[in-house]
N, C-alpha and C positions, 0 to 999 in steps of 0.2 A: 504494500500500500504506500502510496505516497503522501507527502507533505505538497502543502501549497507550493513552496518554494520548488520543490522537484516536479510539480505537474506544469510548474510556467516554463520549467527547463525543459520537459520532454514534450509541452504540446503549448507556446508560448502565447498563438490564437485562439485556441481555446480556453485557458486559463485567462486573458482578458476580456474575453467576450463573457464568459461565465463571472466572473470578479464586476464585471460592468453592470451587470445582474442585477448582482447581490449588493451591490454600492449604490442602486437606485431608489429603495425603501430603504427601511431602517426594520420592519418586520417580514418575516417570512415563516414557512410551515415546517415544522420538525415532526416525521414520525420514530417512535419510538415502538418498545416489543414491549406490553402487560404482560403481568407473570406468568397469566393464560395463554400470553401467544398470539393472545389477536393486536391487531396496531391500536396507538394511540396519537394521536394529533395532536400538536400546542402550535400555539405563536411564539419564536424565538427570533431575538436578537443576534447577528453575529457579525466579528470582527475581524480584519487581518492586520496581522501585526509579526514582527520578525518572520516573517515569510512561514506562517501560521494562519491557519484561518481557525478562529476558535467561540467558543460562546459560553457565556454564563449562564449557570441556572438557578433560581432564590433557594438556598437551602431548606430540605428536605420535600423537596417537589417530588412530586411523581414520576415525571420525567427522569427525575435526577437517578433515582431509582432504579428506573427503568434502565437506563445505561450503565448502572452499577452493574446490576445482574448480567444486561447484557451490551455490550458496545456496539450494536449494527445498528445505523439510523439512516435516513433519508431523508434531506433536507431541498426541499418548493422554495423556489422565490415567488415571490407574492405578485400577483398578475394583475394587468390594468386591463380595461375592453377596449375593444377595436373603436375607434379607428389608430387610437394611440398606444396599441401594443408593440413592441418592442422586441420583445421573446421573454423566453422563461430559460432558466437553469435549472436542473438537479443534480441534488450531488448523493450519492451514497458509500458507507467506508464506515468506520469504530471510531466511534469517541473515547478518550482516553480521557480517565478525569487528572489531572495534574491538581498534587494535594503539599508538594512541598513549597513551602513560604517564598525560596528564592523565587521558582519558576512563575508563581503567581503573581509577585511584583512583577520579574519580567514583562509577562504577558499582559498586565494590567498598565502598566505603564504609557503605552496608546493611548487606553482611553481615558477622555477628558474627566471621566465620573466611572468615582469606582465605587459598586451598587455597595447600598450601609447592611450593616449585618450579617449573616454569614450567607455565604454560595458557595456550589461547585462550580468548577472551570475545564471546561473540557476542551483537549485539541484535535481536530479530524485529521484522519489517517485518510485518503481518497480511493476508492474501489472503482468509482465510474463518474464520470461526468456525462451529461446533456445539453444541449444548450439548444434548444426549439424557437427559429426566427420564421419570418417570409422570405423569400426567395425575393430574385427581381428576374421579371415585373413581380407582383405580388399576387401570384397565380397560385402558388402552390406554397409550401413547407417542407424547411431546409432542416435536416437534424445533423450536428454535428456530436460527436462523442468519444469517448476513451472508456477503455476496461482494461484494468488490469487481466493480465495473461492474451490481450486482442490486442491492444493497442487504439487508435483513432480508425474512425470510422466516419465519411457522409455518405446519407444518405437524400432525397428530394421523394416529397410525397404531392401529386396531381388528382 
């Protein structure tokens, strides 16, 4: 699995198209695995920083949980309607929670506000990237992507 910084080395269009994304709100959709197995859905936050892309979550969240047990998530950028869509990203890969003080100053240091009370800090590992635009003209839907063990892929859907 890769780091942010290793997916803009091995696929540099894609990681800014997908980064361009996720830099355009400030919320987006994180699923997660319940204990049962079936998904769960939240609104999350996320940032990149030392060539990390990572998120917070408010201490003892479900979510938080949720990634404890299990690290596989899937993270939606948050979509606008046509006529002013843009594209979507997805990203899926392990959240890794980072629990030692240094690493979390590190990574916290970005950002301007750093949330009061306790949270987990988690960093993604990347298994796949999406990044779903229009093509030109705007006929049809252009999918560009990466998978670990595949590498990049387009595809055009008519």
């Amino acid at each position: 699995m890769l780091s942010w910084r290793e997916l803009e080395s091995a696929e540099p269009a894609l990681a800014a198209a997908a980064g361009d994304l996720f830099r355009v709100r400030k919320h987006h959709v994180l699923a997660t695995l319940r204990s049962n197995g079936s998904p769960r859905l939240s609104g999350q936050e996320v940032w990149f920083g030392q060539g990390e892309l990572w998120f917070g979550v408010m201490g003892g969240a479900l979510r938080a949980r949720d990634l404890q047990r299990d690290g596989r998530f899937e993270l939606h950028t948050s979509s606008t309607d046509p006529p002013n869509w843009t594209g979507d990203a997805k990203l899926a890969g392990l959240a890794e929670e980072i629990t030692r003080p240094e690493e979390v100053r590190r990574a916290m240091s970005a950002q301007e506000q750093v949330p009061p009370g306790s949270f987990h800090l988690f960093r993604c590992r990347l298994a796949e990237v999406v990044v779903t635009r229009l093509g030109e003209p705007a006929d049809h839907l252009v999918f560009e992507s990466w998978r670990e063990g595949r590498g990049a892929l387009r595809r055009e859907r008519r």
